[in-house]
Steps between C-alpha positions, in 0.01 A plus 500: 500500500421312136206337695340818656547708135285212327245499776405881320220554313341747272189527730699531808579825344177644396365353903756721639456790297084444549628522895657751479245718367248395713682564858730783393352671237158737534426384094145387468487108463333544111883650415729191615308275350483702154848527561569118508253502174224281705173511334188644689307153563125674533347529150315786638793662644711488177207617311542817709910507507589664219838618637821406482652719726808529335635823702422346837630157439791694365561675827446192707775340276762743587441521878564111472796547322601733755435264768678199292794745494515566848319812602161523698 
């Protein structure tokens, strides 16, 4: 048991989260990733992005906590 709890990793988190929101979630893709704070790569694109979709990522957040805690 020792050996699989040090095999855990912060990212393995955020992956399963990022699937998670992808195959059983209808957010828009732009959301999870705010949500795991990555930056928008495309210059252009940022220029453009000037939300941070606070109430949105806020929403996804608690239907992942709901799923974490054992509902659908």
């Amino acid at each position: 048991m020792a050996a699989l709890l040090s095999a855990a990793v912060p990212h393995g988190f955020r992956s399963s989260f990022r699937d998670w929101a992808a195959e059983e979630t209808d957010y828009p893709r732009e959301v999870a990733e705010a949500a795991l704070a990555h930056k928008v790569r495309s210059q252009i694109e940022a220029a453009y992005r000037r939300s941070v979709l606070f109430e949105r990522r806020r929403r996804l957040m608690d239907d992942w906590a709901g799923y974490l805690a054992g509902g659908s």
